[in-house]
C-alpha positions as CSV (number, residue, x, y, z in Angstrom):
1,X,-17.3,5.7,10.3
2,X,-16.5,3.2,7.7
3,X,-13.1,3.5,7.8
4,X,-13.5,3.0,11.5
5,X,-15.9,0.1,10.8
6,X,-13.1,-1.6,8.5
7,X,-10.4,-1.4,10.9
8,X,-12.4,-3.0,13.7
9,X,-13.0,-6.0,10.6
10,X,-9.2,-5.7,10.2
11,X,-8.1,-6.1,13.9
12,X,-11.0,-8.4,14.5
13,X,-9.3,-10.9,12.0
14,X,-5.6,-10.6,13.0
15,X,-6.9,-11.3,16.4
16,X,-8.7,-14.4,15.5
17,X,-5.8,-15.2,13.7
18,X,-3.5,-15.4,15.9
19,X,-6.3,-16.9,18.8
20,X,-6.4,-20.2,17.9
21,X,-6.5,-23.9,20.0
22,X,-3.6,-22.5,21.9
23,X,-4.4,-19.4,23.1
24,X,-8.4,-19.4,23.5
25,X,-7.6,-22.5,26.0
26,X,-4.7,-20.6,27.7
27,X,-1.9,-24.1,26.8
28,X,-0.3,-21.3,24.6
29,X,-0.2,-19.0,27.2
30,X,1.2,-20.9,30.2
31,X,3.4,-22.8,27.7
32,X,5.0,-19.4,26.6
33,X,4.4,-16.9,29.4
34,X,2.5,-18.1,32.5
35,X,5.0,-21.0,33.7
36,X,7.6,-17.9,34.0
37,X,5.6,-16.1,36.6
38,X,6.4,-12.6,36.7
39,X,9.1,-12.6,34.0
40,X,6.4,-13.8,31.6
41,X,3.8,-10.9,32.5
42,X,7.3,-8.9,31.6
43,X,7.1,-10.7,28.4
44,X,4.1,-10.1,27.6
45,X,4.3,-6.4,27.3
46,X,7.3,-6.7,24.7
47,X,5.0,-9.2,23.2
48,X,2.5,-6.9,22.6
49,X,4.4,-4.0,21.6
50,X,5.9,-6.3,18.8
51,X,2.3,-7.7,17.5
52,X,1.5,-3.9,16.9
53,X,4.7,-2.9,15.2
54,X,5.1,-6.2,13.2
55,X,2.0,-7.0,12.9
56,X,1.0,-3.7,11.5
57,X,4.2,-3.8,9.4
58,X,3.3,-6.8,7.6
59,X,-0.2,-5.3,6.9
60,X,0.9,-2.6,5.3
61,X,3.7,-4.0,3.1
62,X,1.4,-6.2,1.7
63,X,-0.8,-3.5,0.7
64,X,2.4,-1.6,-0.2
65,X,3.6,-4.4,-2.8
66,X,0.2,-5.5,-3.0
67,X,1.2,-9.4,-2.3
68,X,-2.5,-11.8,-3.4
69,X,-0.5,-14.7,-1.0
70,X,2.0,-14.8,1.8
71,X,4.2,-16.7,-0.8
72,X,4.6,-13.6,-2.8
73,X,5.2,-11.4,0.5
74,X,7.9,-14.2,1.5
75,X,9.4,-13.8,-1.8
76,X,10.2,-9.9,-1.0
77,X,11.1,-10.6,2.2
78,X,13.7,-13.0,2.1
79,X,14.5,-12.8,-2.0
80,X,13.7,-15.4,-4.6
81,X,15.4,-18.3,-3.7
82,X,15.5,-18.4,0.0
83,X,11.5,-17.7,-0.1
84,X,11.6,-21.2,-1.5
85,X,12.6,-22.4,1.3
86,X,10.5,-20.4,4.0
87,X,7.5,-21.2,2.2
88,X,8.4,-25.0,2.6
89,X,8.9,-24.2,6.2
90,X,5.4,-22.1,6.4
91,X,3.9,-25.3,4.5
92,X,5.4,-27.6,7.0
93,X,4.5,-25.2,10.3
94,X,1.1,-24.9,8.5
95,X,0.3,-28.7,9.2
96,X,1.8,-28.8,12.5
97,X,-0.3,-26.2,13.9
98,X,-3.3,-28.0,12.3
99,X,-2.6,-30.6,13.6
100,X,-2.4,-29.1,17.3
101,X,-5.8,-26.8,16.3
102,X,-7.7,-30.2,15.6
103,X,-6.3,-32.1,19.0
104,X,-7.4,-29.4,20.8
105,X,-10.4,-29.7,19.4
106,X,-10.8,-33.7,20.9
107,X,-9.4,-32.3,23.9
108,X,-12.3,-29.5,24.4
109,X,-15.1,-32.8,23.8
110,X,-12.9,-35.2,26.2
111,X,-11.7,-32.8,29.1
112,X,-14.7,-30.0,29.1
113,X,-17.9,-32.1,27.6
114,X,-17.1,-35.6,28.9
115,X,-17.2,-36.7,24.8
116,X,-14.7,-38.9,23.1
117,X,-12.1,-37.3,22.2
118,X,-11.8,-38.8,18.4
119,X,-15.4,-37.8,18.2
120,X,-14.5,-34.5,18.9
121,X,-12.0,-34.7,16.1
122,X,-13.6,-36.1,13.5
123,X,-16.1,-34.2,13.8
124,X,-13.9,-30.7,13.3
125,X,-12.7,-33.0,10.2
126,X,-15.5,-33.3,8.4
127,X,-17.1,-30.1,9.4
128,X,-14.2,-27.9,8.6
129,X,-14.0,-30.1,4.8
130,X,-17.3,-29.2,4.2
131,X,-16.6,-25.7,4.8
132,X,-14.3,-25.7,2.7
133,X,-16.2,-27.6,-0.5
134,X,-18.7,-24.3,0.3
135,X,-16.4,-21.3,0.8
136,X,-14.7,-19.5,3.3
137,X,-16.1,-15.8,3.4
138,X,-18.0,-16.5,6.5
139,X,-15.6,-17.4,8.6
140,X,-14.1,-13.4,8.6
141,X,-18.0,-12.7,9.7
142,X,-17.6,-15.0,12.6
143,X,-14.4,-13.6,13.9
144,X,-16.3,-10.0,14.6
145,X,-18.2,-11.8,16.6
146,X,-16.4,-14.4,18.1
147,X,-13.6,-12.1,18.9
148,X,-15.4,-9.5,21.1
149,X,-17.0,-12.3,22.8
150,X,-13.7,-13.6,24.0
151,X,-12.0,-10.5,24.8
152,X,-15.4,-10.0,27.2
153,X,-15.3,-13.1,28.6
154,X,-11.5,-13.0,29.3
155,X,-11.8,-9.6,31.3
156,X,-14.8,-11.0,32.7
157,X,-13.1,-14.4,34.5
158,X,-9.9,-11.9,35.4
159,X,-12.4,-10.2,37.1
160,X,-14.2,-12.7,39.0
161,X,-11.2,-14.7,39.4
162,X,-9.4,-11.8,41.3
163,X,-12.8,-11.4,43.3
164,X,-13.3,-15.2,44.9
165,X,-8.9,-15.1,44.8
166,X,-7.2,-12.5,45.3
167,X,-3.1,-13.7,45.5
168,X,-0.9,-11.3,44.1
169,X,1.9,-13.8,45.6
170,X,1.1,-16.0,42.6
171,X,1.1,-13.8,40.0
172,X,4.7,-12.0,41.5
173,X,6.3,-15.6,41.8
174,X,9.0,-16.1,39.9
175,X,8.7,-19.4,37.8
176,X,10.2,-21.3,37.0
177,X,13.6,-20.2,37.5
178,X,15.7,-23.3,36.2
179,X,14.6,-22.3,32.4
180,X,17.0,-19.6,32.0
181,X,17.0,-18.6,28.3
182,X,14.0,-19.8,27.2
183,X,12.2,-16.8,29.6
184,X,14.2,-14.5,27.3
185,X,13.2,-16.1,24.2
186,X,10.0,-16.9,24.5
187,X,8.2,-13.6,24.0
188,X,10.3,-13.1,20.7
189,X,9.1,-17.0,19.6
190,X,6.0,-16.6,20.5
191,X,5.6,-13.4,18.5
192,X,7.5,-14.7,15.5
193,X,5.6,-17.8,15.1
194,X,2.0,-16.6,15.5
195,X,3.1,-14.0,13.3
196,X,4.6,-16.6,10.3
197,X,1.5,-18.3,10.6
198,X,-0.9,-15.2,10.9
199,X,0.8,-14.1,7.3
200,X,-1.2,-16.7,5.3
201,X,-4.7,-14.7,6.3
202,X,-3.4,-11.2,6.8
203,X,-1.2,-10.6,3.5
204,X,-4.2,-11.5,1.2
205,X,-6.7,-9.6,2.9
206,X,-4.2,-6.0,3.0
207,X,-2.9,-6.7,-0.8
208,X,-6.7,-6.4,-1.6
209,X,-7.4,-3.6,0.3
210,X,-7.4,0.4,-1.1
211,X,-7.3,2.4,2.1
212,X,-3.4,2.0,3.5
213,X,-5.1,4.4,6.9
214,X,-7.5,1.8,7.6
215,X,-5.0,-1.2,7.2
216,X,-2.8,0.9,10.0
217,X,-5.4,1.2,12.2
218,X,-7.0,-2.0,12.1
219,X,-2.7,-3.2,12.7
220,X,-2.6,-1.0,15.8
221,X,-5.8,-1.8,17.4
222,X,-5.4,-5.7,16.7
223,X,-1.7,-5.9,18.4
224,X,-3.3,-3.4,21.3
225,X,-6.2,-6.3,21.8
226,X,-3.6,-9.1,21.3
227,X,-1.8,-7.3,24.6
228,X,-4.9,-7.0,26.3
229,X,-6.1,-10.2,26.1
230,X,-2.8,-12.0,26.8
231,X,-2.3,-9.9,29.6
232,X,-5.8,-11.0,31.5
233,X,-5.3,-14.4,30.3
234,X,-2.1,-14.4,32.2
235,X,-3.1,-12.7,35.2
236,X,-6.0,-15.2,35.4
237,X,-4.1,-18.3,35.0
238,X,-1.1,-17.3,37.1
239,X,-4.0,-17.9,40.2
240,X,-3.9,-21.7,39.4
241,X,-2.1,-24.3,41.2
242,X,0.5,-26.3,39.0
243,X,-1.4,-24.7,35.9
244,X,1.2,-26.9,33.6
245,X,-1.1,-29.5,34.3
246,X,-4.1,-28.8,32.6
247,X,-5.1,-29.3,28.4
248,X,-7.4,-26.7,28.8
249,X,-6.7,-24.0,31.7
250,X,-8.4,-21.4,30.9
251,X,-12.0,-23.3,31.0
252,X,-10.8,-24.7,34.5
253,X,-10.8,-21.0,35.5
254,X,-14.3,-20.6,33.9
255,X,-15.8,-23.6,35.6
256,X,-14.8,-22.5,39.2
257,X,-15.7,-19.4,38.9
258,X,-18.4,-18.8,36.1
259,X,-20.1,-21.7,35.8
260,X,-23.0,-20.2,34.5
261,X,-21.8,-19.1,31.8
262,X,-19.3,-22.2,31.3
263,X,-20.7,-23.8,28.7
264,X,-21.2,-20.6,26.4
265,X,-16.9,-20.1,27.0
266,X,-16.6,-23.6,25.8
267,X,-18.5,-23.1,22.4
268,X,-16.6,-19.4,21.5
269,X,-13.5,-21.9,22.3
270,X,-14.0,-24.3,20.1
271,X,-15.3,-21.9,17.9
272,X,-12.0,-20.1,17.8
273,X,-10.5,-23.6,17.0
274,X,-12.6,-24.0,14.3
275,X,-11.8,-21.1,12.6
276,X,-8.4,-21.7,13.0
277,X,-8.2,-25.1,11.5
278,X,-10.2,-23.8,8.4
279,X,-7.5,-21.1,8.3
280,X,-4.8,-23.9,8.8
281,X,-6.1,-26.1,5.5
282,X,-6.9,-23.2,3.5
283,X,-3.8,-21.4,3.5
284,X,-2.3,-25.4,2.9
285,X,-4.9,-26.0,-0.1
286,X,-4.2,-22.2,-1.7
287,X,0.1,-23.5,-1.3
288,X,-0.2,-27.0,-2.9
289,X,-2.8,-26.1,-5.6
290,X,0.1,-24.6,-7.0
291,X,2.2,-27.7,-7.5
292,X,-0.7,-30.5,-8.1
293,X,-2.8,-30.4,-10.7
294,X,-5.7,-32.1,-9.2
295,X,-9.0,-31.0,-8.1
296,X,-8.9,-29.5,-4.7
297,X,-11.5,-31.5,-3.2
298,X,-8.7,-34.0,-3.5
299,X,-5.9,-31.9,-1.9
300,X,-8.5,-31.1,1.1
301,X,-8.8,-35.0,1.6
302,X,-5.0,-35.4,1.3
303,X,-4.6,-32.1,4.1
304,X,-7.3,-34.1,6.3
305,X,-5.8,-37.5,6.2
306,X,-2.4,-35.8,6.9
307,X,-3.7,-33.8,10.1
308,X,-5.7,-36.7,10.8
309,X,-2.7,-38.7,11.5
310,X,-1.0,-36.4,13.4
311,X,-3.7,-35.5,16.0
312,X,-3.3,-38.9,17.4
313,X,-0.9,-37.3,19.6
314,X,-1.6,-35.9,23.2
315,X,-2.6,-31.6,22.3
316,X,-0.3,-30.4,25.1
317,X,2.7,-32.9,24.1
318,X,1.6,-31.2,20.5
319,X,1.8,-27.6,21.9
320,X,4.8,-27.9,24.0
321,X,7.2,-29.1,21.3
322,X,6.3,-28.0,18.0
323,X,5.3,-24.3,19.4
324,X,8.6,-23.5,20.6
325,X,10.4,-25.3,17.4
326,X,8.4,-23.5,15.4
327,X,8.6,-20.2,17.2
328,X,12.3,-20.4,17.4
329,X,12.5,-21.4,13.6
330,X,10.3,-17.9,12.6
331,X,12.6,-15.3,14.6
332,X,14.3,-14.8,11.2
333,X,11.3,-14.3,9.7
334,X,10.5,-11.6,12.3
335,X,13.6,-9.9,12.4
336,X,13.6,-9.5,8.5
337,X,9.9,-8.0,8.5
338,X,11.6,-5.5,10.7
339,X,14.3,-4.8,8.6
340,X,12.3,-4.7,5.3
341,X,10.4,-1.6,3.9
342,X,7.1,-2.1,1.6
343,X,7.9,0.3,-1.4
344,X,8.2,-2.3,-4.5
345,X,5.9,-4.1,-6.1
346,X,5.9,-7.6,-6.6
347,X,4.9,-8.2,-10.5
């Protein structure tokens, strides 16, 4: 039972990982599967097998080598010098995605609660730097809850969508047709990228942990929930007109056809956001720490003022051009965590 227990804590985590602004609001989705119609459902499923090899791979080398930070498991991966460089990159990819967490996060208070949207980010600002002044244990608390919630409520609007709308035509169409090798990418980019970033969480957590079983488990069962909820996600957006058009799809979904229980969808979203901007600027404090010798209270201002800056821009413009770059830019990473082993220790 316990072991059981710790592998649901383990998969509930690598889930709320990887579920961040993107993917809770479905922009990730559409940007990376949806828009390709039945080609992306196709992707999906190769998707998902790779989030439970890989993603199980890189739990268990961790533990294997027991890495304490994804700059040490970068280090095995791709050797001494050329970590140097990924980590740069993962530093770099780390603000990005901030960046987009945190303009979703103006776009869930602008598009979904009528709010301004710089309220909406400021306010994720200053909450998620006072979270950090306090500590960050809760926040693997709130993804066993927040994570069931979602996969419930995802499986819920498929089911209520495909009630009130049943068109199978949509979700056979083809797409998009005129994108050619980005439908073949995309699945391996998406994969890689949510996985370089999911790394800063999931390597620390494994290298601490004594039961390599559990750490397995809680891989397989977070990459099968990964599939599951990308898949109803899909299926669900695939029923909307022009669905490219929307910041936040997925709550469109939940306002036509749940909108009793809209507002409660919106909160586990932003939630999700939340959790994934504290992620973002912790893994970015726990990196620079180790170059500047200053307190950290003053690296999470410098972080803020950085991600500040940036979410000035549109979330979907965010999403739709530094996803992909980034995703492309991680496929090495992903190829060489299939390649590698986890036997060695890193000293």
């Amino acid at each position: 039972m316990k072991r059981l227990s710790g592998a649901f804590q383990i998969a509930a985590v690598y889930v709320g990982t990887v579920i961040g602004a993107g993917f809770a609001t479905g922009r990730e989705i559409v940007e990376f599967f949806t828009r390709f119609g039945i080609y992306g459902l196709v992707g999906i499923v190769v998707s998902g097998w790779l989030f439970i090899m890989l993603g199980t791979k890189i739990l268990v080398i961790s533990h294997d080598i027991k890495a304490r930070s994804y700059e040490q498991f970068n280090e095995y991966v791709f050797g001494k010098w050329f970590s140097k460089g990924m980590n740069l990159l993962m530093m770099l990819m780390l603000i990005g995605v901030s960046a987009v967490m945190v303009a979703g996060a103006g776009a869930v208070f602008e598009e979904q609660l009528g709010q301004s949207r710089q309220f909406g980010i400021v306010l994720t600002l200053g909450l998620g730097f006072l979270t950090m002044l306090v500590g960050t244990r809760g926040l693997f608390a709130v993804n066993t809850i927040v994570v069931p919630l979602m996969i419930f409520f995802n499986l819920y609007l498929l089911y209520v969508s495909f009630t009130h709308q049943p068109d199978l035509g949509m979700v056979l169409s083809k797409g998009d047709d005129s994108l050619g090798w980005k439908t073949v990418l995309s699945p391996f980019a998406y994969v890689a990228f949510n996985l370089a970033m999911a790394q800063a969480v999931l390597v620390p957590i494994a290298g601490e942990l004594k039961d390599r079983k559990m750490i397995k488990y809680g891989g397989y069962l977070g990459g099968v929930l990964l599939t599951v909820i990308l898949i109803s996600s899909h299926l669900t957006l695939s029923l909307i007109p022009d669905v490219t058009h929307y910041e936040i799809p997925m709550a469109v979904m939940m306002k036509t056809f749940a909108s009793g229980m809209y507002l409660l969808y919106i909160i586990i979203i932003y939630g999700e956001i939340f959790t994934s901007v504290i992620g973002g600027i912790f893994g970015l404090e726990k990196q620079l720490s180790g170059y500047l010798s200053i307190p950290g209270v003053f690296v999470f201002t410098m972080i803020i003022v950085v991600i500040y800056s940036l979410s000035f821009f549109e979330y979907s413009r965010l999403l739709s051009y530094l996803y992909p770059l980034f995703g492309y830019m991680s496929i090495l990473f992903m190829l060489l965590v299939a390649w590698k082993k986890g036997h060695k220790a890193v000293p």
